[in-house]
C-alpha positions in Angstrom: 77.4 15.9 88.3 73.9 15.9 87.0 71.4 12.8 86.3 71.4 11.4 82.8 68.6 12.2 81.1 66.7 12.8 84.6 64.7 16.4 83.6 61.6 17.0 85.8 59.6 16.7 82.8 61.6 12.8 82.0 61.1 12.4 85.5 57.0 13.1 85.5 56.8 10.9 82.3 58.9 7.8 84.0 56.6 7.9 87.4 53.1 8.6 85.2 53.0 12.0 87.3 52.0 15.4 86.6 53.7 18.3 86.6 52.8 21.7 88.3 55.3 24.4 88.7 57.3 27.1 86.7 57.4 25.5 82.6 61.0 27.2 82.2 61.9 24.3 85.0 60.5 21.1 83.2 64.0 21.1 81.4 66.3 21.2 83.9 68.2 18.0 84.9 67.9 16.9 89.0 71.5 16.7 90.6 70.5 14.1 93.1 67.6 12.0 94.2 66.8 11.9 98.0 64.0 10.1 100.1 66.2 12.0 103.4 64.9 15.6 104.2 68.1 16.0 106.3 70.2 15.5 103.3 69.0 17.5 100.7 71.7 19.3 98.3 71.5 22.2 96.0 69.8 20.9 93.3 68.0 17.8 94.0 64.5 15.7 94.0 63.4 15.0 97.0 60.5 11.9 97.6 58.6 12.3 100.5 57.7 8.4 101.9 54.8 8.2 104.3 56.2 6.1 107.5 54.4 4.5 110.3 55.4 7.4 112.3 56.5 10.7 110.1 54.6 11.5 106.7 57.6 13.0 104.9 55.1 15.4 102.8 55.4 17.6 106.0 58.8 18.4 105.5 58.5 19.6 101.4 58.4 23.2 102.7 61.8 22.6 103.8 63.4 21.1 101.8 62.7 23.4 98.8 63.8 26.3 101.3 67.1 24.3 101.9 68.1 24.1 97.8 66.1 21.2 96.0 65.1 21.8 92.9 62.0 19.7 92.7 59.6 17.3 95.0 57.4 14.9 94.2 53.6 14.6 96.3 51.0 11.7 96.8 49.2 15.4 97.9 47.6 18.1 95.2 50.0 21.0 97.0 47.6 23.8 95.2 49.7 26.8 93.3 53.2 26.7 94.3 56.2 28.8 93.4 58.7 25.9 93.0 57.8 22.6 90.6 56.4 19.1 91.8 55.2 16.6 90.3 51.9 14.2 91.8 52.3 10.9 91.8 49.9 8.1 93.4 52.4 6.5 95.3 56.1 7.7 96.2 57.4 4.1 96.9 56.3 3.3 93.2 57.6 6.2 91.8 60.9 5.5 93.5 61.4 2.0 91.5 59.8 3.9 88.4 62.0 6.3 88.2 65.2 4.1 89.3 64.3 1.6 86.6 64.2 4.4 84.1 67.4 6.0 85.3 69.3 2.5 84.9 67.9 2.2 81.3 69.5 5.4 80.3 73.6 4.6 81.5 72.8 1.4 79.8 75.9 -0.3 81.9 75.6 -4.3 83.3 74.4 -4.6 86.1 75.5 -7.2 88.3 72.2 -8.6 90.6 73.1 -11.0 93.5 70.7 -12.5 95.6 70.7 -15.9 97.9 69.9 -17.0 101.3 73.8 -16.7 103.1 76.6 -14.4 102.1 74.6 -11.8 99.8 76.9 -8.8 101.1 80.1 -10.5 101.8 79.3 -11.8 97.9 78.5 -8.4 97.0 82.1 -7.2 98.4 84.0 -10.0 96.4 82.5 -9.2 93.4 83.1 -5.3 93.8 86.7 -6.2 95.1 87.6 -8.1 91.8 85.3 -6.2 89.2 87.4 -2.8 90.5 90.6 -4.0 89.3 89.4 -2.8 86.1 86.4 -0.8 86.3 84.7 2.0 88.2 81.9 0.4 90.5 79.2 1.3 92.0 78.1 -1.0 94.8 75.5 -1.6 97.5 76.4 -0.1 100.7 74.8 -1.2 104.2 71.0 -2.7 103.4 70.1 -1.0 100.6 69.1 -4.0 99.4 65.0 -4.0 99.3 62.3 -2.2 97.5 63.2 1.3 98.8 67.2 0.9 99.2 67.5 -1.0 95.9 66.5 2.1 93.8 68.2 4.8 96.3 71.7 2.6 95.2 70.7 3.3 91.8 69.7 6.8 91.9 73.9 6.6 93.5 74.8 5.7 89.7 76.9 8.4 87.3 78.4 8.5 84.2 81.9 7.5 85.2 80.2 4.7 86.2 81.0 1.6 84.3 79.1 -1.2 85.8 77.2 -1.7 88.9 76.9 -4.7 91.7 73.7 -4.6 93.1 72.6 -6.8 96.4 68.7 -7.9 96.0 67.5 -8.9 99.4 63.6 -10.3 99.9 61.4 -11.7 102.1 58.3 -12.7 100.5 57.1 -13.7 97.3 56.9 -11.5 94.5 60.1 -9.1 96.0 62.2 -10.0 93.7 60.0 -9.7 90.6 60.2 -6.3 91.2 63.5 -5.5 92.3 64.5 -7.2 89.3 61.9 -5.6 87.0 64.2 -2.2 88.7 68.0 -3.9 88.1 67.6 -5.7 85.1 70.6 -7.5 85.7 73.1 -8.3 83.2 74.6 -11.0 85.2 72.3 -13.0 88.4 74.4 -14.4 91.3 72.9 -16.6 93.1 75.4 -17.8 96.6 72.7 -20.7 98.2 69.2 -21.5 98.9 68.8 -21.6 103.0 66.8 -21.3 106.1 65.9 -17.9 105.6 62.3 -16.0 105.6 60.7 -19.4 106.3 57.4 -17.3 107.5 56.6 -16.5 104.2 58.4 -18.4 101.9 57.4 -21.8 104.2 60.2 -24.0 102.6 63.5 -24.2 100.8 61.1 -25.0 97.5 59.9 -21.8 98.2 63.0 -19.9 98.8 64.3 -21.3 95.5 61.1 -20.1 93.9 61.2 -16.8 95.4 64.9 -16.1 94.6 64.6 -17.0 90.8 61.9 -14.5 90.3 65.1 -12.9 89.3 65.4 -15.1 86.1 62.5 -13.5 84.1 64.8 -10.5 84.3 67.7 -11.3 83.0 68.5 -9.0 80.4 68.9 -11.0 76.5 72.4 -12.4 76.4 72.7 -12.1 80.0 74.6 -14.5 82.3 73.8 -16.3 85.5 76.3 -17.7 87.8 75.1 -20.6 90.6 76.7 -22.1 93.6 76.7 -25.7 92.0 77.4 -27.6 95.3 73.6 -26.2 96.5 71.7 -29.2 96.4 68.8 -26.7 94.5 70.5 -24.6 92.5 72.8 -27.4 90.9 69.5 -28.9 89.3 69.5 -25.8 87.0 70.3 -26.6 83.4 69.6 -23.7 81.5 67.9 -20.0 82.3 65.8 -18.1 79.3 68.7 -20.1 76.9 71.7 -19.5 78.9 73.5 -22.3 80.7 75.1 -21.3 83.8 78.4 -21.1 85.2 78.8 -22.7 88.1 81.0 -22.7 90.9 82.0 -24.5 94.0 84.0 -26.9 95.8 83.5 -29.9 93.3 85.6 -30.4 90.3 82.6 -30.6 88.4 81.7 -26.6 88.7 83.0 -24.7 86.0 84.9 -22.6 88.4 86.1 -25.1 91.3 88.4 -24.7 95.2 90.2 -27.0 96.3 93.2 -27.3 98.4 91.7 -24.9 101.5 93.9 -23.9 104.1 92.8 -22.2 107.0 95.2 -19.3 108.5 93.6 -18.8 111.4 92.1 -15.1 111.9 93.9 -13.9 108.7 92.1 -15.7 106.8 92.0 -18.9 104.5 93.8 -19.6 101.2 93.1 -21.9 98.4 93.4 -23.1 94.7 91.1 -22.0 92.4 91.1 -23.8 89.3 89.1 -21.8 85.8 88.6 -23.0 82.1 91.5 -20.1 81.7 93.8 -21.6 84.2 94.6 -21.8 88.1 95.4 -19.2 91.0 96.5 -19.7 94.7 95.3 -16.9 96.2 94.5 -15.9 100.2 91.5 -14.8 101.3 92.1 -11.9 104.0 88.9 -12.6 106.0 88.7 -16.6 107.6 86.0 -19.3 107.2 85.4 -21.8 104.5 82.5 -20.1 103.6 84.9 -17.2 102.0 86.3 -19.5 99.3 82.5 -19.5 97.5 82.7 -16.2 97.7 86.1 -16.1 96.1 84.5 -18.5 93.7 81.4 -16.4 93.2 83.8 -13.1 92.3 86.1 -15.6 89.9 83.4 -16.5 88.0 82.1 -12.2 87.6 85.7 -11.2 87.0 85.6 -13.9 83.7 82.7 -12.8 82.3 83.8 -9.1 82.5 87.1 -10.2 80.9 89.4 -9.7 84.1 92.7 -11.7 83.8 93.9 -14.6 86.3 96.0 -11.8 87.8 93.4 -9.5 88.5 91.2 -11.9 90.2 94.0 -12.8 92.6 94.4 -9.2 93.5 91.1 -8.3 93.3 90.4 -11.3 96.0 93.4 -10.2 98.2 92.4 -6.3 98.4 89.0 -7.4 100.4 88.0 -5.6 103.3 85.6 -6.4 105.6 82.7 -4.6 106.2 81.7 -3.6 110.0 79.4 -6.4 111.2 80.1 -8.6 109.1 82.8 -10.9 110.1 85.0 -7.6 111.4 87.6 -8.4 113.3 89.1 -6.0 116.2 91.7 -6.0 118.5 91.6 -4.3 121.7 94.0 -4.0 124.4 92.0 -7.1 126.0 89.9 -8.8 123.3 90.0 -9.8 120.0 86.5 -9.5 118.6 85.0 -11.0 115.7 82.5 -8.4 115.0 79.5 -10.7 112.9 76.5 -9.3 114.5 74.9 -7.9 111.2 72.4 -10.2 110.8 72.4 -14.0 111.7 70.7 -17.4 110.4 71.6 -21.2 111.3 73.9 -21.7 108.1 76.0 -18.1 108.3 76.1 -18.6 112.7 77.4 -22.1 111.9 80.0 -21.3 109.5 81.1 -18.3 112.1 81.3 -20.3 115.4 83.8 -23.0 113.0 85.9 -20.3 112.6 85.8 -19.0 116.0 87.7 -22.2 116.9 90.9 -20.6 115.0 91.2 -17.7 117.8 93.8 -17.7 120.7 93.0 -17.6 124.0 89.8 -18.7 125.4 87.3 -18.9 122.4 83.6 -17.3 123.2 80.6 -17.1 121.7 78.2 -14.4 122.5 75.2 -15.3 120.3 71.4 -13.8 120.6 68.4 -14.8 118.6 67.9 -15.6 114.9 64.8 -14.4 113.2 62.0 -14.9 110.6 62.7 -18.8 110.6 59.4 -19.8 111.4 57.5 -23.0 112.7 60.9 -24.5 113.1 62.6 -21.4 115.0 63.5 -23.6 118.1 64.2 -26.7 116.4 67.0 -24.4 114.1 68.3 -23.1 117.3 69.0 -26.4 118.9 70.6 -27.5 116.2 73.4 -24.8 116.2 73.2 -25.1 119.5 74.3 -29.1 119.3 76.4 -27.9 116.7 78.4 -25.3 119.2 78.8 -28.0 121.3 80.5 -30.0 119.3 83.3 -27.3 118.5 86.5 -26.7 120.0 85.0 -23.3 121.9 85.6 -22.6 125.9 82.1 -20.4 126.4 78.8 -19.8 125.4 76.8 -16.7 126.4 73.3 -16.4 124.9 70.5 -14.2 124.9 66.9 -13.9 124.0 64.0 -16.8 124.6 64.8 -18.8 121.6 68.4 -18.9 122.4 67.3 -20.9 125.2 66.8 -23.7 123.3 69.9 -23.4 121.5 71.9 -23.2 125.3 70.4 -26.4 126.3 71.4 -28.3 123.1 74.6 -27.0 123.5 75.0 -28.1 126.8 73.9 -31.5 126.2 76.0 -31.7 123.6 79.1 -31.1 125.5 78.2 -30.4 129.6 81.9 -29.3 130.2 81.7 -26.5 127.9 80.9 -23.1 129.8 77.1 -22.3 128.8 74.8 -19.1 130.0 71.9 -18.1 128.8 70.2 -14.8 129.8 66.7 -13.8 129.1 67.8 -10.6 126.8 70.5 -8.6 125.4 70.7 -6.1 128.7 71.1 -9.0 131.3 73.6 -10.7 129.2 75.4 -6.8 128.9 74.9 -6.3 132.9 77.0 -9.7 133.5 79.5 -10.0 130.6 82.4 -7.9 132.2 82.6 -10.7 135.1 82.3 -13.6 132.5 85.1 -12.3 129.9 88.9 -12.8 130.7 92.0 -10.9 128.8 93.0 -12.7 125.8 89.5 -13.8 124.9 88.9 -14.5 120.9 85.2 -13.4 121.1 82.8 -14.0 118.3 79.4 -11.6 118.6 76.6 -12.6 116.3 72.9 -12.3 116.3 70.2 -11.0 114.0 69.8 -7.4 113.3 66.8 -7.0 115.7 68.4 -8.5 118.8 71.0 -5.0 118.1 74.2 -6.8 119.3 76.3 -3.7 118.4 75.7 -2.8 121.2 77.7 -5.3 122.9 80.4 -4.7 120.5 80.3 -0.9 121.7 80.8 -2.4 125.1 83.8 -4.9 124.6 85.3 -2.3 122.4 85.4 -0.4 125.3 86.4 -2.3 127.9 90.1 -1.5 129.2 
């Protein structure tokens, strides 16, 4: 199925390029959109990105050999036989060109940002909104300036709306994935630790995230975890008041009545202006009902009925490395090593308490939390302590801090801490016992999949 509306000659006009090539081919409509020299298709556009290490120009040859139709170039390429169009920058022409894309399937666009729970959010609100429509979400983390408009460029015509994750680091990011989205509805889960480097404070995470407001499309909606301590202080966004939903009865859309099932998962009662729903939540932790709460409050404003949030809620899946459970002939794993921070690896280690058998946590470091990294990972640490877990195994140098807290906190629970990922991987088969409920999670960079790989594996 073609692009709407995406000719090389709309496409040169949306990225403020110029075209060079055969004229008979400025009318022809790009199948696909690809920043991947490896998978070009019959057909498409292909962006080259300059990388630290690979200038993607080099492979333009190539790729027009293997089908595309067009490329774009930061580079005059002289007289050619097939059609590109110049553009200053490839990165900006990506979000150009995305932005003008979204503007033509005029569908809503669901936008969700925060500091915790982004993705597992981002699966709720697919879960629910597909009981009635066809969505397009967010897969893996294509969720910044690049992935954001490669989810987009994803987008067809049978598409009726789309749930877009919006993840930043800095000021200003999300001025401009916004100024891409344009989002119908902004989700907002919490304001956290996160990106402290740049963003210095919770003040400035709140600042940073609600770039996303001056986006908001006219007659748009926002919907805010109204138990946040920050967000609950918003009254009203560009004229719209927010709906809001937590675990108080004073959110628009509230839980209460949580019950935790163990590893299946948690149930509860959520209470709307339309009515209330028990429903169970197939993947465990508290944490899962704001999510619940987060896809109730979508699933009203697109007009879903009580029924279809329940089933919407119950059909969840979880996503690998992100709270992912497996069962092995020894193990069960709680596969959460996607990406960590001191509120998500809090919420996780609870949970682990809800395992049979022996209940360990293999945790590494947490990143990007700046001045206050080590105090952050002592307090998990105290927090570990406190819980009903048999082991802790740690790796990485700020994880030492968090071993000793945990320690301190409770010197009969079982604490290691190894100076990285291999050492911990070199000693883990003597540490672990069949039967174990083991709980893996670290951030991305500490690549605890690894580890996963290996218990997966052993027999």
């Amino acid at each position: 199925m073609k692009m709407k509306n995406l000719t090389l000659e709309h496409i040169a006009a949306a990225c403020n390029g110029s075209y060079a090539g055969p004229e008979e081919k400025k009318s022809m409509c790009v199948s696909d959109i690809t920043t991947d020299s490896r998978k070009v298709t019959e057909g498409c556009l292909f962006v080259p990105i300059k990388g630290a290490r690979v200038d993607a120009h080099d492979f333009i040859e190539q790729v027009m050999e293997a089908g595309a139709l067009a490329t774009l170039s930061e580079k005059d390429l002289g007289p050619t036989e097939f059609p590109y169009i110049q553009v200053e920058s490839s990165l900006q022409a990506v979000k150009d060109l995305a932005e003008y894309y979204l503007s033509q399937l005029e569908i809503p666009v669901i936008g969700i940002t925060g500091s915790v729970g982004k993705t597992s959010t981002k699966e709720m609100i697919a879960a629910v909104l597909e009981q009635k429509y066809c969505v397009l979400k967010t897969q893996g983390n294509f969720n910044n300036e690049l992935g954001l408009p490669l989810t987009v460029f994803r987008l067809r015509e049978n598409h009726e709306i789309a749930v877009l994750e919006m993840g930043i680091s800095d000021f200003g990011e999300m001025s401009r994935l916004a100024k891409v989205a344009r989002p119908e509805t902004g989700v907002i889960t919490n304001i956290g630790w996160c990106h402290l480097e740049n963003l210095k404070s919770r003040d400035g995470i709140f600042r940073a995230k609600t770039e996303m407001f001056s986006y908001i499309r006219k007659g748009g909606h926002v919907i805010l975890n109204g138990d946040d301590d920050k967000l609950c202080q918003v009254q009203e966004v560009h004229g719209i008041r927010p709906l809001k939903f937590g675990l108080s009865a004073e959110n628009d859309v509230y839980g209460d009545h949580i019950v935790s099932k163990g590893l299946k998962g948690v149930a509860c009662l959520i209470h709307t202006p339309q009515g209330s729903f028990e429903t169970l939540i197939p993947i465990p932790g508290q944490h899962m009902v704001y999510n619940a709460l987060a896809g109730t409050c979508v699933g009203l404003t697109y007009g879903l009925t009580l029924e279809q949030i329940r089933a919407g809620i119950e059909s969840l899946q979880p996503v690998s490395g992100r709270f992912h459970i497996i069962e092995t002939e020894r193990f069960t794993i709680i596969d959460d090593c996607y990406n960590a921070n001191p509120v998500s690896m809090k919420a996780s280690l609870e949970v682990l308490q809800d395992g049979l058998g022996r209940k360990v946590a293999i945790l590494g470091d947490m990143g990007e939390l700046g001045a206050r990294e080590a105090e952050l990972h002592g307090q998990v640490g105290a927090f570990a302590g406190g819980l009903k877990l048999d082991a802790v195994y740690c790796a990485g140098p700020l994880c030492e801090q968090l071993a000793g807290e945990a320690k301190a906190a409770n010197p009969e629970l079982e604490v290691k801490h190894f100076k990285d990922r291999d050492e911990m991987t070199e000693q883990l088969p003597k540490l672990l016992q069949s039967g174990d409920t083991i709980l893996v999670k670290a951030s991305h960079f500490m690549q605890f999949e690894k580890i996963v790989e290996l218990l997966s594996g052993m027999r």
